[in-house]
C-alpha positions as CSV (number, residue, x, y, z in Angstrom):
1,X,-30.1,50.4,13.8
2,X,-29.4,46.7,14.9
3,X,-27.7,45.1,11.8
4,X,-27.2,42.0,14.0
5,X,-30.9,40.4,13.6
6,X,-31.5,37.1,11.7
7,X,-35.3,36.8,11.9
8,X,-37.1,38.0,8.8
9,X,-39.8,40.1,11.1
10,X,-36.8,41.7,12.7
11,X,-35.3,42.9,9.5
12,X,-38.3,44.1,8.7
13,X,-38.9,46.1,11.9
14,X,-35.7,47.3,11.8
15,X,-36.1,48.3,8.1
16,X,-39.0,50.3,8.8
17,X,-38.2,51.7,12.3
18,X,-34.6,53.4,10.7
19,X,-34.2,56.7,9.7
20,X,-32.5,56.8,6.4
21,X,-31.7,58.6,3.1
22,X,-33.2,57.0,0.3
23,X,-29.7,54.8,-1.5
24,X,-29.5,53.9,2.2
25,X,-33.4,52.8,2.7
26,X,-33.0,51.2,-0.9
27,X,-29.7,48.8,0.0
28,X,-31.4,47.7,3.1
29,X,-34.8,47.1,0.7
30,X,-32.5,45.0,-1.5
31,X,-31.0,43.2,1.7
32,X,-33.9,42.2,3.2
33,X,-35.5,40.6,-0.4
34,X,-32.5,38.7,-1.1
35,X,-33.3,37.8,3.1
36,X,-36.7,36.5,2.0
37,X,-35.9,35.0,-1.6
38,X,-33.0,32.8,0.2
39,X,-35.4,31.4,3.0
40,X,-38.1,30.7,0.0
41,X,-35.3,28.8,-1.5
42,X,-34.3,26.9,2.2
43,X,-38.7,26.0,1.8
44,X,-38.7,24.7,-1.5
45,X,-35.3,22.4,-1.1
46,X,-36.8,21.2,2.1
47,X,-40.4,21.0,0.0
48,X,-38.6,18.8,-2.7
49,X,-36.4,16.5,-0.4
50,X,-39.9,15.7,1.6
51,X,-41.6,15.4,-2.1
52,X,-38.9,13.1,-3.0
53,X,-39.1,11.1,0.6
54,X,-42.4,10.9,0.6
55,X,-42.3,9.4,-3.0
56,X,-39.8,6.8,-2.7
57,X,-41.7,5.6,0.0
58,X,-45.1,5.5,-1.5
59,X,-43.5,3.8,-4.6
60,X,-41.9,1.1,-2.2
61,X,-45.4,0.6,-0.4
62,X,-47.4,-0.3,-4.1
63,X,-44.1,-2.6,-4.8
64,X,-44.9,-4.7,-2.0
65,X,-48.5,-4.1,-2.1
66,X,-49.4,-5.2,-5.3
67,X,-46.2,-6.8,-6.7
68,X,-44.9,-8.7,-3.7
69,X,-47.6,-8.8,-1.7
70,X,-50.0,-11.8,-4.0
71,X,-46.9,-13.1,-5.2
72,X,-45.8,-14.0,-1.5
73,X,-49.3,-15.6,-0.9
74,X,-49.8,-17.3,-3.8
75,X,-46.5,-19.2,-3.5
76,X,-47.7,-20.1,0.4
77,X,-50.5,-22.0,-1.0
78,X,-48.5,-23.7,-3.5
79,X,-46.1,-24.3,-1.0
80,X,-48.6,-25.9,1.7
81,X,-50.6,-27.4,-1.2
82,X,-47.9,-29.4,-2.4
83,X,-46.4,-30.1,1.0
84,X,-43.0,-28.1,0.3
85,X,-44.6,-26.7,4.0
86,X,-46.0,-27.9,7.3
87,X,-49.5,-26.2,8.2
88,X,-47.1,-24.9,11.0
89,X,-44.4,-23.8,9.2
90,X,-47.1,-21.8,6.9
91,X,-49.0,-20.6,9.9
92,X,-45.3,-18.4,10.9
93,X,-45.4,-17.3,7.3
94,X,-48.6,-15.8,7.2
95,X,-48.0,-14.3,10.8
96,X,-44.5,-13.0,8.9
97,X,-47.0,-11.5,6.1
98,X,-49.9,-10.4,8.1
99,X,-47.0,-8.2,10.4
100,X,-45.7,-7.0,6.9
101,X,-49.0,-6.2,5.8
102,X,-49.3,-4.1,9.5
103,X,-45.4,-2.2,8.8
104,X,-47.0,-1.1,5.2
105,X,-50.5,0.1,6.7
106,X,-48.4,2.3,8.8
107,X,-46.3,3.4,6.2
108,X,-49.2,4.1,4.1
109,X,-50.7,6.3,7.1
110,X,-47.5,8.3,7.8
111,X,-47.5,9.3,4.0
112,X,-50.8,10.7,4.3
113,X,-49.4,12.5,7.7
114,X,-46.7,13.6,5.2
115,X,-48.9,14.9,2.9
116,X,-50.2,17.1,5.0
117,X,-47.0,18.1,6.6
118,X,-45.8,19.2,3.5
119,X,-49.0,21.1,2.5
120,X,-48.3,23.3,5.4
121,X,-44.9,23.6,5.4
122,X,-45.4,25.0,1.4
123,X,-48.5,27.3,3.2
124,X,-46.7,29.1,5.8
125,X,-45.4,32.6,5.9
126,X,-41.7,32.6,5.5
127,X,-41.1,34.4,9.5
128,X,-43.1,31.6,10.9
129,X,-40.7,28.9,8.2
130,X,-37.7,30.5,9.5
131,X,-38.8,30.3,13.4
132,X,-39.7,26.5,12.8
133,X,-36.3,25.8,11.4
134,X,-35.3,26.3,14.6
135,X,-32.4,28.5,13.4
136,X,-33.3,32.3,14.0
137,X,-31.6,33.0,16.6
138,X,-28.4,30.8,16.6
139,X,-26.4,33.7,14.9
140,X,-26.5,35.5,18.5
141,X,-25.9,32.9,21.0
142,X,-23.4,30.9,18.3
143,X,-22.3,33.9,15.9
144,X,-19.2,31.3,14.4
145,X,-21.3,28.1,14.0
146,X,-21.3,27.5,10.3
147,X,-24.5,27.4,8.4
148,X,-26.4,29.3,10.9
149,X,-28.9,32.2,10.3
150,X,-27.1,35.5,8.3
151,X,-27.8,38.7,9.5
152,X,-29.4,41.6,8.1
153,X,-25.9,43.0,7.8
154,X,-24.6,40.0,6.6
155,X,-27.1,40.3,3.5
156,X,-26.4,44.7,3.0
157,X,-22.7,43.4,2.6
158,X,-23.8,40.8,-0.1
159,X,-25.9,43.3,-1.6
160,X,-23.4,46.1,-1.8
161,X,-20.8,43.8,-2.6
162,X,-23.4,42.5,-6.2
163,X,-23.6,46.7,-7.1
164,X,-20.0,46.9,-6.9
């Protein structure tokens, strides 16, 4: 039996491909859950820090939107109205707002994208998470870099380690 594997569908394989007594087939059960339930945790911290992205920016769009957004205009015509301005000097300030107004309809559109992004990411099957994160297979190729994929012997240690 390969202990040595880092991708959830591997475990798994491996898990049901072994021949094993039934304490051994139970701490490799136990091993590959706490596999899974760490990689739903790795999903739901990267769910909440695109959740928490994706709100600061939204927040910052209605700021300028509706706060900044009049407020800046309104003080334009005043400004023009009573001469404070030239017609030319207002003209750059409306080109200034009208590329702001572009920078937060793209902002606006990339939250949406977000949205959906983070739909999916929550919809996925864990194997197909893990694969995406681009770290299932570093373990092999880079078995000392730190924070890379456990094994599935990595996780029977933890487990035997938590009944002792």
């Amino acid at each position: 039996m390969n202990l040595n594997v880092t991708r959830l569908a591997d475990m798994r394989a491996e898990i049901d491909r072994a021949q094993l007594n039934a304490a051994d087939r139970d701490v490799l059960e136990r091993a590959y859950a706490a596999a899974r339930k760490e990689w739903r945790v790795r999903r739901k911290k990267q769910y909440r820090a695109g959740s928490e992205a994706r709100d600061e920016s939204h927040d910052e769009l209605v700021y300028r939107a509706k706060k900044e957004g009049p407020k800046e205009l309104r003080q334009l015509k005043t400004d023009l109205e009573e001469g404070r301005i030239t017609p030319q000097e207002a003209e750059g300030r409306m080109r200034n707002f009208v590329a702001e107004h572009g920078r937060l309809s793209e902002l606006h559109r990339s939250l949406i994208e977000d949205d959906n992004h983070l739909a999916d990411l929550y919809d996925k099957p864990l194997a197909q998470f893990q694969d995406e994160a681009g770290e299932a297979d570093l373990r092999g190729r880079f078995p000392a870099l730190p924070g890379s994929a456990r094994t599935l012997g990595d996780y029977v240690r933890q487990v035997q380690e938590q009944g002792n």
